[in-house]
C-alpha positions as a LaTeX table, in Angstrom:
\begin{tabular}{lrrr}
\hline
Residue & $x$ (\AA) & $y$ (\AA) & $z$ (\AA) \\
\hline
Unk1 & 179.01 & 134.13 & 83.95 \\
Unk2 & 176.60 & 136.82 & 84.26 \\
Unk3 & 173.05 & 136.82 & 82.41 \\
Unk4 & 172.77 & 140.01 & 80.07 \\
Unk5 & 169.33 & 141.60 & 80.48 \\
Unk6 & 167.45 & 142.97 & 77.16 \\
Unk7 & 164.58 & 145.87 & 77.63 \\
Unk8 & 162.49 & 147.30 & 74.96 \\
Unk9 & 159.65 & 150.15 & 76.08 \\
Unk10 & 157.30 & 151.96 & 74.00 \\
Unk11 & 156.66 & 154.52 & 77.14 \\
Unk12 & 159.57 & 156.64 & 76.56 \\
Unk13 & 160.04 & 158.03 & 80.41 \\
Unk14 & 163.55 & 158.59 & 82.54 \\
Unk15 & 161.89 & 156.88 & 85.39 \\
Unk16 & 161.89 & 153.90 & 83.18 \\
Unk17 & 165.22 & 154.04 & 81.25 \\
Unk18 & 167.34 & 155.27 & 84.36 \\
Unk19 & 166.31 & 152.29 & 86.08 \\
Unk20 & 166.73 & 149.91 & 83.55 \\
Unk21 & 170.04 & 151.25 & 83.10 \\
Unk22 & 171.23 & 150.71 & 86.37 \\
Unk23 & 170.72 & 147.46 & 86.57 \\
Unk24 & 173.22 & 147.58 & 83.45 \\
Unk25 & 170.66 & 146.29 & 81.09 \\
Unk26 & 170.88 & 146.89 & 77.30 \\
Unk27 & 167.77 & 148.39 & 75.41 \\
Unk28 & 166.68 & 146.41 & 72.18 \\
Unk29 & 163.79 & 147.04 & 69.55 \\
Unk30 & 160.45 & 145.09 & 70.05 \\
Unk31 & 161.39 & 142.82 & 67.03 \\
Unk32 & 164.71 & 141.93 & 69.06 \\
Unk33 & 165.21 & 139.28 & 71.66 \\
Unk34 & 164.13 & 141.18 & 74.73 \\
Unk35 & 163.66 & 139.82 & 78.43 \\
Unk36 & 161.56 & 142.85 & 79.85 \\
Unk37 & 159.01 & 144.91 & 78.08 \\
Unk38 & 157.67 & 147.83 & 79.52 \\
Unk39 & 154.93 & 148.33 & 77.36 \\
Unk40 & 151.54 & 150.76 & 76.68 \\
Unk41 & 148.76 & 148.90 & 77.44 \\
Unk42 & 147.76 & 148.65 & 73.25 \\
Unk43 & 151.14 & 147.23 & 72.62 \\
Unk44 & 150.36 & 144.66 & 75.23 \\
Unk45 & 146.95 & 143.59 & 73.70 \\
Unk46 & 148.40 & 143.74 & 69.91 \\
Unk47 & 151.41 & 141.03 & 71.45 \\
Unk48 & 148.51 & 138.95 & 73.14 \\
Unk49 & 145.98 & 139.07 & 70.47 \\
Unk50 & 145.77 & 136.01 & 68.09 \\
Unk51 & 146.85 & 137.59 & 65.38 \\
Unk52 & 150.39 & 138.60 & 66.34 \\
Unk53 & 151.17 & 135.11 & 66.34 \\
Unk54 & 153.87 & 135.95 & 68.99 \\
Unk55 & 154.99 & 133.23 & 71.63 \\
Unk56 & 156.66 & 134.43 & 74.59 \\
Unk57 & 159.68 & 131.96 & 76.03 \\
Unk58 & 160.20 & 131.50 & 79.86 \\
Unk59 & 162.81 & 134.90 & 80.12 \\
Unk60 & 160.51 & 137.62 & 79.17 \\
Unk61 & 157.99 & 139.92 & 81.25 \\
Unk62 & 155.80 & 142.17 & 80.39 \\
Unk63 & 154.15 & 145.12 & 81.83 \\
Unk64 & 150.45 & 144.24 & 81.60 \\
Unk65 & 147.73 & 141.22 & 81.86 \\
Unk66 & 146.23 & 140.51 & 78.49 \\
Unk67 & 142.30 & 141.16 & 80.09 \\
Unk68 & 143.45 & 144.28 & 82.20 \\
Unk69 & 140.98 & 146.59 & 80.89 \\
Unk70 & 138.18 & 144.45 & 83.11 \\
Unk71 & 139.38 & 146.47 & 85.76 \\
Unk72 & 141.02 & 149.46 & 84.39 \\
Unk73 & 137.64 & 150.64 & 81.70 \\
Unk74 & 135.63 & 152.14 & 83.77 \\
Unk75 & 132.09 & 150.72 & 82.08 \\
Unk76 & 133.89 & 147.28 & 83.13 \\
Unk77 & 135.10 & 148.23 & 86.70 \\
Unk78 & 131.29 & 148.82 & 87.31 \\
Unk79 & 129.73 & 145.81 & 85.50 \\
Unk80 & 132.40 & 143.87 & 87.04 \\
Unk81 & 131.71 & 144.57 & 91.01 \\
Unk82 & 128.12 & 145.00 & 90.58 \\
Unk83 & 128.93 & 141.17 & 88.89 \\
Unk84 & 131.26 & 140.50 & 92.46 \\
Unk85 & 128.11 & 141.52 & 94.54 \\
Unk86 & 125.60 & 139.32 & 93.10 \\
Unk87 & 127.59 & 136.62 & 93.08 \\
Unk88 & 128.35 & 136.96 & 97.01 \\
Unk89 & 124.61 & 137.80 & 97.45 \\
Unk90 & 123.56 & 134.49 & 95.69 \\
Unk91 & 126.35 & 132.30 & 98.02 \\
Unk92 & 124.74 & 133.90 & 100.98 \\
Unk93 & 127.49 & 135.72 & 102.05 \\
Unk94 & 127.39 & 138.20 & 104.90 \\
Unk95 & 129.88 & 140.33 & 102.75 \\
Unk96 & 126.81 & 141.21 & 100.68 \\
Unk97 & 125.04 & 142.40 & 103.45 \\
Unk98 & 122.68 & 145.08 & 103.28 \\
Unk99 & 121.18 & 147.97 & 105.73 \\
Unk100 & 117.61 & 149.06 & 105.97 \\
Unk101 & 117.55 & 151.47 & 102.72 \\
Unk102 & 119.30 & 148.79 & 100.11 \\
Unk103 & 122.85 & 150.10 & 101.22 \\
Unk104 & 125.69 & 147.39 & 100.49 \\
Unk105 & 127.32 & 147.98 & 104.33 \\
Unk106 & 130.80 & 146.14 & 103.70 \\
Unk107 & 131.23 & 147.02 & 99.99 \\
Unk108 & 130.12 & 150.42 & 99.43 \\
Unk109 & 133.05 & 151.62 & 98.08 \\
Unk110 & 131.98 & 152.86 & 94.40 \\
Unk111 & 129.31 & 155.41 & 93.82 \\
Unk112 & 126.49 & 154.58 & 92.37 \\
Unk113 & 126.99 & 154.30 & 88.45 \\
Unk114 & 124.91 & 153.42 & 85.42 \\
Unk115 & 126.25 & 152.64 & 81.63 \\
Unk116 & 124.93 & 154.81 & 79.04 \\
Unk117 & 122.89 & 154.36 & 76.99 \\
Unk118 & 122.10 & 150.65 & 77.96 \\
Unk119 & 121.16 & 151.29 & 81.99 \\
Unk120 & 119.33 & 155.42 & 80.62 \\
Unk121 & 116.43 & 153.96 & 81.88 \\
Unk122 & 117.85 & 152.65 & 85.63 \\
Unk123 & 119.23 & 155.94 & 85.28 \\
Unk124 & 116.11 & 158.23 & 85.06 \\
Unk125 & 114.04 & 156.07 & 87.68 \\
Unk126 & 117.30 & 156.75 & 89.71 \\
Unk127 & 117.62 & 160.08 & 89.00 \\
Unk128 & 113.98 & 160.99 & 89.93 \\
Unk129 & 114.33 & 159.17 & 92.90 \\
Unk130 & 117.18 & 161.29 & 94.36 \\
Unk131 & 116.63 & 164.64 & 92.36 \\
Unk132 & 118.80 & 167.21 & 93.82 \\
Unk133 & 121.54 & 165.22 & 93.43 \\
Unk134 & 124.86 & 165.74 & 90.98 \\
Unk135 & 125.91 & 163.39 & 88.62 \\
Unk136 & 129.72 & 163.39 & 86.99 \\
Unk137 & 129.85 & 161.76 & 83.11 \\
Unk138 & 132.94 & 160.09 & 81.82 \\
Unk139 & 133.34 & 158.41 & 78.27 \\
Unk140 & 134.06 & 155.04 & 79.37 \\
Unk141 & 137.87 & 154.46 & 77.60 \\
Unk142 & 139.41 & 158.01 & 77.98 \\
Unk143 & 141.62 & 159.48 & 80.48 \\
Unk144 & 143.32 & 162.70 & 81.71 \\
Unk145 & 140.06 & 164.21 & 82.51 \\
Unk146 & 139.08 & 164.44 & 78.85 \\
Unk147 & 135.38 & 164.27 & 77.93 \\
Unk148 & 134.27 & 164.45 & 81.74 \\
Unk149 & 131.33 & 166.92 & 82.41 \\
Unk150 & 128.82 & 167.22 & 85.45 \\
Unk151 & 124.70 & 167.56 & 85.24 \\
Unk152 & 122.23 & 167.91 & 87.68 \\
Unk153 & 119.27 & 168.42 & 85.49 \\
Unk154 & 117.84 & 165.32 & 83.38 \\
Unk155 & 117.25 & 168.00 & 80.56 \\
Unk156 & 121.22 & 168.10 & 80.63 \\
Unk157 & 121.68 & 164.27 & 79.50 \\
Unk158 & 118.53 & 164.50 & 77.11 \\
Unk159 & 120.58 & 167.75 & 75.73 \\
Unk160 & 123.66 & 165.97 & 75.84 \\
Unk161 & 122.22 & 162.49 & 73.92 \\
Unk162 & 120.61 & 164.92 & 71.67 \\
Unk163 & 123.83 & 166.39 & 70.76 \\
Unk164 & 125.55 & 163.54 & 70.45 \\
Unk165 & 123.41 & 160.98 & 68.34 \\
Unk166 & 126.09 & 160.58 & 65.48 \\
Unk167 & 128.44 & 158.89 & 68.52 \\
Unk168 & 125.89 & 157.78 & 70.98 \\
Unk169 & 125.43 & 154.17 & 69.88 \\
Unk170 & 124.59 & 151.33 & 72.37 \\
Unk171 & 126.23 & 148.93 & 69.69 \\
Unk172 & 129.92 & 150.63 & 69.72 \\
Unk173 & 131.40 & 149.61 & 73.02 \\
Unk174 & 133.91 & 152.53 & 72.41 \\
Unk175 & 131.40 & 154.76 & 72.86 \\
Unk176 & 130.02 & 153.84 & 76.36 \\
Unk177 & 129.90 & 156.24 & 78.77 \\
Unk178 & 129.85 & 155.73 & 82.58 \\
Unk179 & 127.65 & 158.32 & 84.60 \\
Unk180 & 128.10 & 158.36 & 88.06 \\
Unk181 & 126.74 & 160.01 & 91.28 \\
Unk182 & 129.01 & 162.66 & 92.19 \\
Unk183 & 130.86 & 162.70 & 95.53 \\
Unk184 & 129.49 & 166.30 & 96.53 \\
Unk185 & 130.54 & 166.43 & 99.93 \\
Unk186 & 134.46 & 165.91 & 99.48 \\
Unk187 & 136.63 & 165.96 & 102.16 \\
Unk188 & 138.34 & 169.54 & 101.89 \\
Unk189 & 142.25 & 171.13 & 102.91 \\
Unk190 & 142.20 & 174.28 & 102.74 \\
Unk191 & 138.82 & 174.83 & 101.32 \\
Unk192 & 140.20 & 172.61 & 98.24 \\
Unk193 & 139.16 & 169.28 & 96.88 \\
Unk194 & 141.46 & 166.95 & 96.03 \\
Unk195 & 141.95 & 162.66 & 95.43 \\
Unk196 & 144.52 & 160.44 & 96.47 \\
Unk197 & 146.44 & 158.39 & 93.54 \\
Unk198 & 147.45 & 154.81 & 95.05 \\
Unk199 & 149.61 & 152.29 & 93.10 \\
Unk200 & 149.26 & 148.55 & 93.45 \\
Unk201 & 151.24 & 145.77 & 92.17 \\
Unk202 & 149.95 & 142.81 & 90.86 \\
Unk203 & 152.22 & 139.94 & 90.20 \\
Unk204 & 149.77 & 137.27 & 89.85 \\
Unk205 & 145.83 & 137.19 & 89.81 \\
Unk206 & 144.90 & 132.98 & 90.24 \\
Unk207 & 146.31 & 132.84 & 92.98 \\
Unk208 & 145.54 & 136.89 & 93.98 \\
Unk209 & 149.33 & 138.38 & 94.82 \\
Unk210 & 148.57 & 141.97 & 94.86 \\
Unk211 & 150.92 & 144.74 & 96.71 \\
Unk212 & 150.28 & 148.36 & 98.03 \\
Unk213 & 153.27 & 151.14 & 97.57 \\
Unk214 & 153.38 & 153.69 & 100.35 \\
Unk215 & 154.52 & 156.78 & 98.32 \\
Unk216 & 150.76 & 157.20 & 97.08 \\
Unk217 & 150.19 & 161.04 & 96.69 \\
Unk218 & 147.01 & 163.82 & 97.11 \\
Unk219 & 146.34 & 165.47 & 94.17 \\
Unk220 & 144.42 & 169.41 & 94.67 \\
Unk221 & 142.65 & 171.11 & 92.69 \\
Unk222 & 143.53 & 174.81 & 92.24 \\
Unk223 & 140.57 & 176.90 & 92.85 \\
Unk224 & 138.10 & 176.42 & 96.22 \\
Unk225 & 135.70 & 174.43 & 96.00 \\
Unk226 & 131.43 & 175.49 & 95.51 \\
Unk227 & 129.09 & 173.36 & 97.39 \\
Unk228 & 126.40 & 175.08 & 95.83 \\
Unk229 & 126.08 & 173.50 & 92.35 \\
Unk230 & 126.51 & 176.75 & 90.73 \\
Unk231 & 130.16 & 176.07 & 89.23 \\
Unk232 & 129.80 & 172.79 & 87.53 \\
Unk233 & 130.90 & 173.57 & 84.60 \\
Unk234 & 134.64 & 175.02 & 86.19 \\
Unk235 & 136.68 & 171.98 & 86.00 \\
Unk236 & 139.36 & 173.61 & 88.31 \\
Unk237 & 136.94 & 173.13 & 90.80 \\
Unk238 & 135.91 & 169.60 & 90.53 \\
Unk239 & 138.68 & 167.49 & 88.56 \\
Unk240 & 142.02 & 166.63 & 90.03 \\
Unk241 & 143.98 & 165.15 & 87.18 \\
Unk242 & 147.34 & 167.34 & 86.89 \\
Unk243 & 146.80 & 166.95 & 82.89 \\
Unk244 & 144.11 & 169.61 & 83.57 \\
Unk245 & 144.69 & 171.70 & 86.76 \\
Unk246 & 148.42 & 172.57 & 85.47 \\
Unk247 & 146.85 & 174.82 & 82.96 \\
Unk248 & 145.00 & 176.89 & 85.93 \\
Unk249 & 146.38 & 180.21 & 87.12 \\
Unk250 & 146.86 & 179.15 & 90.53 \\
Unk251 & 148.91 & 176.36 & 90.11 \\
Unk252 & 151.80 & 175.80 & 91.91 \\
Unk253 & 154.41 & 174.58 & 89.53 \\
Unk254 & 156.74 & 174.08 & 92.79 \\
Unk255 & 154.86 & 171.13 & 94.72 \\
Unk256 & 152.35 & 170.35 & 91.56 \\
Unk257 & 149.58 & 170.78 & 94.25 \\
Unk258 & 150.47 & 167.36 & 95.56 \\
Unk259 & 150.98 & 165.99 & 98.75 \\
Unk260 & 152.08 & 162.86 & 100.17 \\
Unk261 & 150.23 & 160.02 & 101.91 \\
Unk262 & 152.02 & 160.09 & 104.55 \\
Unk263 & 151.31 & 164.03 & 104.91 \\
Unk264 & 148.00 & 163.29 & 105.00 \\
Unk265 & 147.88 & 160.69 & 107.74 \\
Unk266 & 149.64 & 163.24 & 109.75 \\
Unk267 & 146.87 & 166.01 & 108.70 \\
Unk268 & 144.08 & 163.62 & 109.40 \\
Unk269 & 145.71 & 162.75 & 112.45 \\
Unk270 & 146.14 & 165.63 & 114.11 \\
Unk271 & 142.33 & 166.90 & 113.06 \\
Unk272 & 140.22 & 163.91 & 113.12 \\
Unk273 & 142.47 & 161.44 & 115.39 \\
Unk274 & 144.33 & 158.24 & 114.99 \\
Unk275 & 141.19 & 156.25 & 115.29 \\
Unk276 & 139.55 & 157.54 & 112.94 \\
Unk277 & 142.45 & 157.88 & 110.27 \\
Unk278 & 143.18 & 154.20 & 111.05 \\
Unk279 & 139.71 & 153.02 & 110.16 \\
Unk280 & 139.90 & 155.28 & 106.91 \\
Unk281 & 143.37 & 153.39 & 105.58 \\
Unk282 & 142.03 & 150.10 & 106.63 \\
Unk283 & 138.99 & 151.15 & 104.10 \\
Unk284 & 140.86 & 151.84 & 101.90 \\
Unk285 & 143.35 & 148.41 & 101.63 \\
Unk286 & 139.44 & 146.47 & 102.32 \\
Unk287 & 138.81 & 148.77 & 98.93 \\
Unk288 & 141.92 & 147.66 & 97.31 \\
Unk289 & 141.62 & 144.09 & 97.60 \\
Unk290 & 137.88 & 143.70 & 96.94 \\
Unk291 & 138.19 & 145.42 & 93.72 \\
Unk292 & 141.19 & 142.99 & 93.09 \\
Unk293 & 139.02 & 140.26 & 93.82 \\
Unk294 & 135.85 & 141.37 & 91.70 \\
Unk295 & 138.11 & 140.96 & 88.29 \\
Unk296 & 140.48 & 138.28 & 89.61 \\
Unk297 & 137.85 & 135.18 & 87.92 \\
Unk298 & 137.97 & 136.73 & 85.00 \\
Unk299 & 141.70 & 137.95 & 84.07 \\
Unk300 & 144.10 & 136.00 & 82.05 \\
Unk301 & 146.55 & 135.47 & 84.59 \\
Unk302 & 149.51 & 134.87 & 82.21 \\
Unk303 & 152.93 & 134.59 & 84.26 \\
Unk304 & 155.05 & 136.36 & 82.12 \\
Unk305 & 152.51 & 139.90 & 82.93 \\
Unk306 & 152.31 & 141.89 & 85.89 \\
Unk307 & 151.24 & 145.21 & 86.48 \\
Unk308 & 151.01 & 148.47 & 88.32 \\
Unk309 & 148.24 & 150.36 & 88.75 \\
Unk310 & 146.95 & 153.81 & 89.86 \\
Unk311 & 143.85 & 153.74 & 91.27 \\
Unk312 & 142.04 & 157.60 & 92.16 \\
Unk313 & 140.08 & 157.20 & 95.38 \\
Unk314 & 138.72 & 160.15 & 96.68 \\
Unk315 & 137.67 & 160.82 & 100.59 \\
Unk316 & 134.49 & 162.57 & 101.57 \\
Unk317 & 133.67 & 164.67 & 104.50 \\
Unk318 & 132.66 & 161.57 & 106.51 \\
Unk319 & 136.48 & 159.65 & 105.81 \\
Unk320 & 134.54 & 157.45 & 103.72 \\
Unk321 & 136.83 & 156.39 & 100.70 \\
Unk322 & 135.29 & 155.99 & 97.30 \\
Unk323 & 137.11 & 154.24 & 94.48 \\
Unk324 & 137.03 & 156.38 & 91.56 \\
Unk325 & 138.69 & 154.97 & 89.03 \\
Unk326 & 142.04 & 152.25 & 88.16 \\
Unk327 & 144.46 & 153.62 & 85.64 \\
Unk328 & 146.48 & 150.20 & 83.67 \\
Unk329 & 149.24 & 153.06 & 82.77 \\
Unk330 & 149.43 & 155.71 & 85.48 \\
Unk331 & 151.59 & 159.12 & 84.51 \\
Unk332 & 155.41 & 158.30 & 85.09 \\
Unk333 & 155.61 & 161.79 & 84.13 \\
Unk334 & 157.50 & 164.32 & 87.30 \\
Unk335 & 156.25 & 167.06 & 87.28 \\
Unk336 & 158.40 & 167.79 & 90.21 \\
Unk337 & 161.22 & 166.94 & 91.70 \\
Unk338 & 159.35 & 165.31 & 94.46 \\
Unk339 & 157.30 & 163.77 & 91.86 \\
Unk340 & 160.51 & 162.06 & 89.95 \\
Unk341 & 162.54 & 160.97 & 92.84 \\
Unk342 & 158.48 & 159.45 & 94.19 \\
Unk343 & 158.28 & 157.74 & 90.91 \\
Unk344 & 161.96 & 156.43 & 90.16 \\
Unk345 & 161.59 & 154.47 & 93.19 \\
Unk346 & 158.30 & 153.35 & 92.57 \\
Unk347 & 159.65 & 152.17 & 89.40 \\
Unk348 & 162.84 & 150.27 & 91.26 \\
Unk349 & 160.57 & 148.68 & 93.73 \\
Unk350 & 158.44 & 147.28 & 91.38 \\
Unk351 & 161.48 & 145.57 & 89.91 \\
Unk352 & 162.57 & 144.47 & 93.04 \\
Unk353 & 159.12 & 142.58 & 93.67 \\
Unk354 & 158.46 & 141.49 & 90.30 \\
Unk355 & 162.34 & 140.03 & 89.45 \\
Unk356 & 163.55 & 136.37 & 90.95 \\
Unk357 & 166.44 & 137.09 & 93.06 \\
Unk358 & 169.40 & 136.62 & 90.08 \\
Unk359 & 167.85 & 139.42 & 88.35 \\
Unk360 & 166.88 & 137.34 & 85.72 \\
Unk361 & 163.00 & 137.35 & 84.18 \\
Unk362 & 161.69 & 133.31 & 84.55 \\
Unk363 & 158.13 & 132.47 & 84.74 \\
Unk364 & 158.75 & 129.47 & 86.84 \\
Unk365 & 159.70 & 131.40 & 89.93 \\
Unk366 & 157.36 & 131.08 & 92.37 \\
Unk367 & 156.96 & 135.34 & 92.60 \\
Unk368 & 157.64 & 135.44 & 96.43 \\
Unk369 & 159.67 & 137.95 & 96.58 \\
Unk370 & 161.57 & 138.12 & 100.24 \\
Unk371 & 160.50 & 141.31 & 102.40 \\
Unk372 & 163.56 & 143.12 & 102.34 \\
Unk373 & 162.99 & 143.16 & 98.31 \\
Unk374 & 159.78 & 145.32 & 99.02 \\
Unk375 & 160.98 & 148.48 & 99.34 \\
Unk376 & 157.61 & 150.78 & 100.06 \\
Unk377 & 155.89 & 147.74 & 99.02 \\
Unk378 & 153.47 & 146.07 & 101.71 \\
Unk379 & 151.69 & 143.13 & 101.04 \\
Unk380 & 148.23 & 143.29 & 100.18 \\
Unk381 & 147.12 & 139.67 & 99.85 \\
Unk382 & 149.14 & 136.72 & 98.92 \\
Unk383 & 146.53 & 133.82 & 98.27 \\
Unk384 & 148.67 & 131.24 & 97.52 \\
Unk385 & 151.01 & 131.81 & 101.27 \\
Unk386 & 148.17 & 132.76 & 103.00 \\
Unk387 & 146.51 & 128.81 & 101.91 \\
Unk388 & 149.96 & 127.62 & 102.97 \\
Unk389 & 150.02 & 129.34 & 106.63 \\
Unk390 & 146.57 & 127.90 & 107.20 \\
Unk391 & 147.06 & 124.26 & 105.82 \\
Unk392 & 149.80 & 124.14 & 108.40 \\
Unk393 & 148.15 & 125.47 & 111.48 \\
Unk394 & 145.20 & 122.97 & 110.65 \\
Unk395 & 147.62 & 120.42 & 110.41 \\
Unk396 & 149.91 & 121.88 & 113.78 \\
Unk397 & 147.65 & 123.84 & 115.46 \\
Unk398 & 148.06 & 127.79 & 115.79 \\
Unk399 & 150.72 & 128.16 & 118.08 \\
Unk400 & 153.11 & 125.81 & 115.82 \\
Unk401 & 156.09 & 127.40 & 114.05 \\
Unk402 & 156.35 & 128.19 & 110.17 \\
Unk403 & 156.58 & 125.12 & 107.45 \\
Unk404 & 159.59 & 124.29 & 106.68 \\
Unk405 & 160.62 & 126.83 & 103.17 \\
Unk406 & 162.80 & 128.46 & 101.45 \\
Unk407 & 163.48 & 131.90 & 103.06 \\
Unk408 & 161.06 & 134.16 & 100.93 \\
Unk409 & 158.41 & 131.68 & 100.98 \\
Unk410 & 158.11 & 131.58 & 104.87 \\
Unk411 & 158.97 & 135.26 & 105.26 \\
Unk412 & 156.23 & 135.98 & 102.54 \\
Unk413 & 153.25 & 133.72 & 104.35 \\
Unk414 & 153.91 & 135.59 & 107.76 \\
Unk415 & 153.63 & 138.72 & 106.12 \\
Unk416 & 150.49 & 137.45 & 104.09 \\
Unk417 & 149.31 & 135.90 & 107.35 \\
Unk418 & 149.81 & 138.73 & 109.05 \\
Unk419 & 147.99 & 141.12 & 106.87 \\
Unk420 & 144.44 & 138.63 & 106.53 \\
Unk421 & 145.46 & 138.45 & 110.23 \\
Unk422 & 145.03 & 142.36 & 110.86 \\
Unk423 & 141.65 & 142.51 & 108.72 \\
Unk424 & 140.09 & 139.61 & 110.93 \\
Unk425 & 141.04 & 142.05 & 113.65 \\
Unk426 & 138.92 & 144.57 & 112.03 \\
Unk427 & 136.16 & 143.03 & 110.59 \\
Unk428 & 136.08 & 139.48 & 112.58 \\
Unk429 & 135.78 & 136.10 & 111.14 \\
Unk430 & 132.01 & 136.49 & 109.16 \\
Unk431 & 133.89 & 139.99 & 107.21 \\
Unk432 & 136.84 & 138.46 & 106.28 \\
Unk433 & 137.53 & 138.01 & 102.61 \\
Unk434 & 136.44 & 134.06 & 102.10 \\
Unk435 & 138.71 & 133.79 & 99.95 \\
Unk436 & 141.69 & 134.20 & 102.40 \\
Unk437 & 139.51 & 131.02 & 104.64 \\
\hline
\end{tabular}
């Protein structure tokens, strides 16, 4: 007898719904007995939080970790891989190497960012010390571009604190704000900036199980963009979130002024070369993970949670990716019809990977899903099947076959051996992530 599958969601989407429909599943109120909850991330806190009282059973999943905001606030993000890099510098690891001028050479993939007000003082030594450089503000909680403003004068922040004083408390959390050194020398099409928007799936954080979906997407800005400084204040020049550059004359209501990965590999390809693009993806997965890592101690890794994410990386003129941000509920709106068959699928995938095989939500699966369940899925790191491969070629040697498993679990530790396998390629043995040893 077939298992009937409850859903309740407070994100009110088609790309949701359809799906969930589909699968022939019936939609119930959150006070209802539900197996899957797509929820916003402040439902997901209120259900976790002491308070509520509320006690999931073994049949229900939910969209979001209780702790996600350690990597998804952006005050956190920073405190929490400047926290990563100390910690590696203190074990002596060669990941925390450094060049001649204080550089971080394998994990110097965020700009560098101060909190304010607590680090204003790191800031203005800073500051001084590179002064013709342009710095991008963002309150530390908001999103869609809102609040966001660039400076290149220090009288511009003492304006701006001045301005502010009723908000601008070091004791309200809330009202931290994240100032960062501006990437100023963006990679450009067509005379254009723009930032790539990346989802990754994590199904499990102790042990790490993180995925990467290929239909990622290049969001442009609408107007060309000024190298000189002198249009800071035009946000159509400098900000690529849709929320804002849809309200700019030249946008293209069409294609959304979005392009896909996979267009861009081609582009890079055929201007830069395949070396060169190659390097850049692998940078960007070696980005991926490492950020995964840096929060990974410090989630609650509850089983019934998962959750996709949509990080903003943007590429300068050197293919150097920097991570820009990691959004806990990315848009699932289309803006296009691109956009909505992109994001239906995402949406399908991600139920694919995050479901046993019957369909049927149960913490107590061992969430390795087979690879033909990926979809546009590839595995990112799989901790727990990458400790498996190597127990048994310590124990068999290296040319032995696969322990004996069930069919997803040795499937899933070739492709989890194969992908730590491809970074030792890159990096070697001393740059490999030590926690994959």
């Amino acid at each position: 007898m077939s298992v009937r599958i409850t859903y309740c969601t407070d994100v009110e989407k088609s790309v949701l719904t359809n799906n969930f429909e589909r699968r022939g599943w019936l939609q119930v109120g959150p006070d209802e007995d539900w197996n899957f909850y797509w929820a916003g991330a402040q439902t997901c806190r209120t259900l976790f939080s002491v308070d509520s009282g509320y006690r999931m059973n073994d049949n229900q999943l939910i969209s979001h970790f209780p702790s996600h905001y350690e990597l998804t606030r952006k005050d956190l993000l920073v405190k929490n891989i400047k926290r990563y890099r100390r910690e590696l510098e203190r074990d002596g690891s060669i990941l925390a190497e450094r060049d001649g001028t204080g550089r971080y050479v394998h994990l110097d993939f965020l700009p560098t960012s101060f909190m304010l007000p607590a680090d204003y003082n790191l800031f203005v030594e800073e500051f001084r010390r590179c002064p013709n450089t342009t710095w991008i503000l963002k309150p530390a909680g908001r999103s869609q571009g809102i609040g966001i403003f660039l400076v290149n004068k220090l009288a511009q922040i003492k304006k701006w604190s001045r301005d502010n004083k009723g908000s601008f408390n070091p004791s309200l959390v809330k009202d931290t704000y994240v100032i960062a050194r501006y990437i100023d020398n963006p990679l450009l099409i067509g005379g254009k900036k723009f930032d790539l928007r990346l989802y990754v799936l994590v199904t499990s954080y102790r042990p790490l199980k993180a995925y990467m979906h290929k239909l990622g997407f290049c969001r442009f800005c609408t107007v060309r963009y000024d190298a000189s400084g002198q249009d800071l204040d035009n946000m159509f020049v400098h900000l690529t979130n849709v929320s804002i550059q849809k309200h700019g004359e030249e946008y293209n209501s069409i294609h959304g002024g979005k392009w896909p990965v996979r267009t861009l590999r081609l582009y890079l390809e055929s201007t830069r070369g395949k070396t060169k693009t190659d390097k850049l993806f692998w940078d960007m997965e070696w980005l991926l993970v490492h950020s995964l890592i840096a929060v990974a101690p410090i989630m609650a890794s509850d089983r019934h949670c998962f959750e996709c994410y949509g990080y903003d990386i943007i590429i300068d003129d050197q293919l150097k990716p920097w991570l820009i941000e990691v959004n806990a509920s990315p848009s699932l709106t289309s803006t296009t019809a691109n956009d909505r068959i992109l994001k239906h699928k995402l949406i399908d995938d991600t139920l694919n990977v995050v479901l046993p095989p019957d369909g049927v939500p149960n913490v107590h699966w061992n969430k390795v899903p087979t690879p033909d369940r990926y979809g546009d899925y590839e595995l990112l790191v799989d901790e727990e099947l990458h400790q498996l491969q190597q127990e048994h070629q310590q124990h068999h040697g290296t040319g032995a076959a696969a322990p004996p498993a069930g069919a997803g679990q040795a499937a899933g530790a070739s492709a989890a051996g194969s992908t730590a396998g491809a970074f030792k390629a890159k990096y070697g043995d001393k740059y490999s992530n030590p926690r994959w040893k």
